[in-house]
C-alpha positions, -999 to +999 in steps of 0.1 A: -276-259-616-277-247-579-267-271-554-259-277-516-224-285-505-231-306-468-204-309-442-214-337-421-218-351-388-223-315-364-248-320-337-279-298-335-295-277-310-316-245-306-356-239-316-370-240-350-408-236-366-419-252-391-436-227-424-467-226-435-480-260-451-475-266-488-505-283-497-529-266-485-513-230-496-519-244-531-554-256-523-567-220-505-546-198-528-560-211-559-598-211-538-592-174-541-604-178-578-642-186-567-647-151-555-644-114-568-637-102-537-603-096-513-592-122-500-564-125-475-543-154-466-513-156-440-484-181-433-480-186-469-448-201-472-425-184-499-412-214-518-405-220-551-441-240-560-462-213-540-444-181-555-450-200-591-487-208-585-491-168-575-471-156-606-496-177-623-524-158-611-512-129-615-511-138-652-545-143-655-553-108-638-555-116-602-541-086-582-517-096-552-507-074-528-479-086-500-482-070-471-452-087-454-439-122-454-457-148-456-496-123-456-515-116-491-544-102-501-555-115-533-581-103-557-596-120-586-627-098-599-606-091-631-596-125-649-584-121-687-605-147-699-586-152-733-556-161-715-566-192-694-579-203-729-543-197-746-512-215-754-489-199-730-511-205-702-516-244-706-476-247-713-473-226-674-497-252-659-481-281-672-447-272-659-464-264-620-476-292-601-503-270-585-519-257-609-542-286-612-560-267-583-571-238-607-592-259-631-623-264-606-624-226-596-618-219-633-646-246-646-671-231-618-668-193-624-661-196-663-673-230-674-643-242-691-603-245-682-579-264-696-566-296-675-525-304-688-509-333-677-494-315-642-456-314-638-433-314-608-416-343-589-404-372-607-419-399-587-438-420-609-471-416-630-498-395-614-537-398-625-557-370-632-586-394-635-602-385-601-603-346-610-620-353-646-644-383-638-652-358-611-660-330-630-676-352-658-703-361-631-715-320-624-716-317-664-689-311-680-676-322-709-639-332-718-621-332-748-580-339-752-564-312-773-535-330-787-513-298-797-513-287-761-509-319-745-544-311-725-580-316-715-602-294-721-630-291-702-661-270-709-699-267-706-725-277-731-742-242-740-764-230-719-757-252-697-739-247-660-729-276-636-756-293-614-743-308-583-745-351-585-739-378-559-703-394-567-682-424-549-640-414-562-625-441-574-596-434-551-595-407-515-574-385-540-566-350-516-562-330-554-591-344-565-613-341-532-604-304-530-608-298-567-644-309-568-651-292-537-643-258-550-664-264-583-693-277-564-695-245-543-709-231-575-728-257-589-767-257-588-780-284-563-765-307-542-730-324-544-724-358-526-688-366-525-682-404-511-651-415-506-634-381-500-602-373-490-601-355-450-564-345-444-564-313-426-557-290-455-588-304-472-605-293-438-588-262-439-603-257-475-638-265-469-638-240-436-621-215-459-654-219-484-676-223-457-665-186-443-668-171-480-705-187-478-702-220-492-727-245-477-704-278-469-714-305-447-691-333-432-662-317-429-637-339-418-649-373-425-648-392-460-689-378-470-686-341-477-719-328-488-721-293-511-753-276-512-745-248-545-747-209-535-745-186-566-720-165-554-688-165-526-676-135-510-638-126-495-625-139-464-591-138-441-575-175-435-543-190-419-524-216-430-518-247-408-480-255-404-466-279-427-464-317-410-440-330-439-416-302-427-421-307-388-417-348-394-386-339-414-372-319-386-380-353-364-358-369-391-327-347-387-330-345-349-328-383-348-305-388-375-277-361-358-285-376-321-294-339-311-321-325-292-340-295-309-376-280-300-401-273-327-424-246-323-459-244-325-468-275-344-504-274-345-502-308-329-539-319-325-535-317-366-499-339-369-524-372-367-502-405-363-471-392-370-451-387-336-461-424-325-447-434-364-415-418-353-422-434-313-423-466-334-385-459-343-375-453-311-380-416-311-388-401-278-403-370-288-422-353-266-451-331-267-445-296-249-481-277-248-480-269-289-442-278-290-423-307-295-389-316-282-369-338-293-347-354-268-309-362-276-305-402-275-278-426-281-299-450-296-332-454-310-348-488-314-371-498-333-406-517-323-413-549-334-452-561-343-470-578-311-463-613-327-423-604-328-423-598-364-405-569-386-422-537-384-436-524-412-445-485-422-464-479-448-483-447-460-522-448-467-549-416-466-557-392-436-557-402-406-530-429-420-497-419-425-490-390-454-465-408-480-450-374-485-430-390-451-419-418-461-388-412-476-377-391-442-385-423-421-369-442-443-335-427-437-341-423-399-345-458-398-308-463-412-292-451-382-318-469-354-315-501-341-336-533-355-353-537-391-384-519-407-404-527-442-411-492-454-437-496-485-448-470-502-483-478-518-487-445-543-460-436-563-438-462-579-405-445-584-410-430-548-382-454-531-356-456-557-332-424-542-325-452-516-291-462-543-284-432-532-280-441-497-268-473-501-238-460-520-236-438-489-231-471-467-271-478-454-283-513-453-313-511-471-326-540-499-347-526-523-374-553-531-393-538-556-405-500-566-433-500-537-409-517-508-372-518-489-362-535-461-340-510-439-313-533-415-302-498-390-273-492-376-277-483-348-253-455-354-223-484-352-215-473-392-217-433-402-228-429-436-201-415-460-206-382-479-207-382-516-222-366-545-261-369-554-288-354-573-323-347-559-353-366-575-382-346-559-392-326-530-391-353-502-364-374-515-347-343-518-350-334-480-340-372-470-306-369-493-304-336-472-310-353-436-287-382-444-259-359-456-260-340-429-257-368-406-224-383-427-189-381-423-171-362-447-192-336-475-215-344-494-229-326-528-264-325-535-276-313-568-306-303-585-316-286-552-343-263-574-363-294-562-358-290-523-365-253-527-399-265-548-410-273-505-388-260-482-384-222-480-345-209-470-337-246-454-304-238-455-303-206-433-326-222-411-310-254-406-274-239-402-294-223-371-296-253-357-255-261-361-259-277-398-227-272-422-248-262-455-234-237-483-258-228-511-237-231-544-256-214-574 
């Protein structure tokens, strides 16, 4: 098992860019399905989740061509249509997180797909519920095949899906963008209440909308799909990712060191610079830049009433809980107290024993909440071994290590790598300590 060996406690400095954003790679890559013709995509970040989900199409007869980092042109005109029914291609999904994003393409060109249980980061249960239910409403039916561990859905004969007014029972961003891409297909109209509207689902939609798709309401929580009968290629760019530019935030504030980050898309980055502003961070913006300014001490904001600030994630424009984790170990190191609650997942916030066995003052109150007491950089944290749970807990272990005194060795890094492409290289860039052990 590879794993990162961390000396601690070097200051930072220099200019970094953030990649290409995870989530919506998996969203538009897998979009590429809907259509028969070329379709070409750039600022596709080469991590471990996105190279998977592309191996996976290329299983079921996409062609991929790379034209250079981070640019493909992918074709789908020639899917094997007895493979995305077998064995060997549900047992692939289940063990990537994003292939739940090729079931609606699949359902709308094919009319059937089977849905596994998704795999991926080990941070609590995650419903499927929203994708199904959804589906269910433009006509399809769903069975669970118990040998494969999957639903399968499919079309009564004859039949094909017909677009139906539908209020989600929660603003899942999966879910959202999975029903979007069947419903481009689907006869009629599609009324989806209750949406998710992060960027990358915007992104999505004016992805579609340039392959012919008719989408209305882009942006807000009603999206509207009028069905075409066919989509044609297109050429798209990914937005960067704002887990990875908050993370580099994280790491500025956590080494007291001023770095720049380059072209952040920052009309995009919604309330996260005023979250970190709320900790005391001074960022600042610089046209599409931000710089982080080198401080002594970051203090954290208190409510109007004088009581304990409290962060907590909740969908677009709220804060993504893919950051929580990050904040949480920035706030270690500031000055005052913060309630950090994590609404979603309920094994998100239980890496934080690894941190307290690193020296942070944190009380964990229950799987959803932890107080954070900072130390105002009074206390270094002290190195020591740790495993990564998942992506973003994997990057805080990372930013808090980096920030200790003494090494640290983090294991199970395949998880890090899952969302961050070459951290390593880039961060030891910057001045980090980091040596890749496989």
């Amino acid at each position: 098992m590879s794993s990162f060996i961390v000396e601690g406690g070097h200051r930072l400095s220099g200019t970094i860019r953030p990649q290409g954003a995870k989530n919506e790679a998996l969203q538009v890559i897998s979009a590429v399905l809907l259509t028969k013709e070329d379709v070409t995509i750039s600022n596709i970040p080469e991590i471990l989740d996105v190279k998977n989900l592309i191996l996976l199409l290329e299983g079921m007869g996409v062609k991929v061509t790379r034209h250079e980092k981070g640019v493909y042109t992918f074709n789908a005109a020639r899917i094997d249509a007895e493979y995305i029914m077998s064995s060997d291609f549900v047992s692939k999904c289940a063990k990537l997180r994003g292939s739940v994003m090729v079931v609606g393409p699949l359902l709308a060109r094919f009319g059937r797909a089977y849905f596994p249980k998704p795999g991926g980061d080990q941070i609590g249960r995650r419903r499927v519920d929203t994708h199904i239910l959804g589906f269910m409403n433009l006509g399809a039916e769903q069975e669970y095949d118990t040998d494969r561990k999957a639903f399968y859905l499919h079309l009564p004969d004859g039949k094909s899906l017909e677009g139906k007014y539908m209020l989600l029972d929660e603003a899942s961003v999966t879910g959202t963008a999975n029903i979007v891409m069947a419903a481009t297909l689907a006869k009629g109209v599609t009324t989806i209440y209750n949406a998710a509207c992060e960027p990358y689902v915007q992104q999505l939609c004016r992805m579609l909308v340039r392959m012919g798709a008719k989408i209305e309401g882009i942006g807000s929580n009603l999206l509207t799909i009028t069905g075409v009968d066919a989509l044609q290629g297109t050429e798209h760019t990914i937005l960067p990712d704002m887990i990875e530019i908050g993370s580099f935030i994280a790491l500025a504030a956590m080494n007291r060191s001023a770095i720049t980050i380059k072209d952040v898309a920052y009309e995009e980055l919604g309330m996260i610079p005023e979250v970190f502003r709320k900790l005391g961070v001074n960022l600042e913006r610089r046209g599409d830049d931000i710089f982080v300014p080198e401080q002594e001490s970051y203090v954290i904001d208190s409510f109007l009433d004088g009581s304990i600030l409290n962060i907590a994630d909740a969908p677009w424009p709220g804060l993504s809980p893919d950051l929580l984790s990050v904040i949480l170990v920035t706030a270690t190191q500031c000055k005052g107290s913060v309630l950090i609650h994590q609404k979603m997942f309920e094994s998100r916030l239980f890496f934080v024993d690894k941190l307290i066995d690193m020296g942070a003052q944190i009380i964990l109150c229950d799987p959803h909440r932890a107080v954070v007491v900072g130390h105002d950089h009074r206390y270094q944290l002290r190195g020591g071994q740790m495993s990564s749970p998942d992506i973003r807990a994997g990057i805080a272990l990372l930013i808090a290590a980096m920030s200790a005194k003494g090494t640290s060795v983090i294991s199970n890094i395949d998880q890090i790598d899952r969302g961050y492409e070459d951290i390593d290289i880039r961060l030891n860039a910057l001045g980090a300590k980091i040596t890749r052990n496989a």
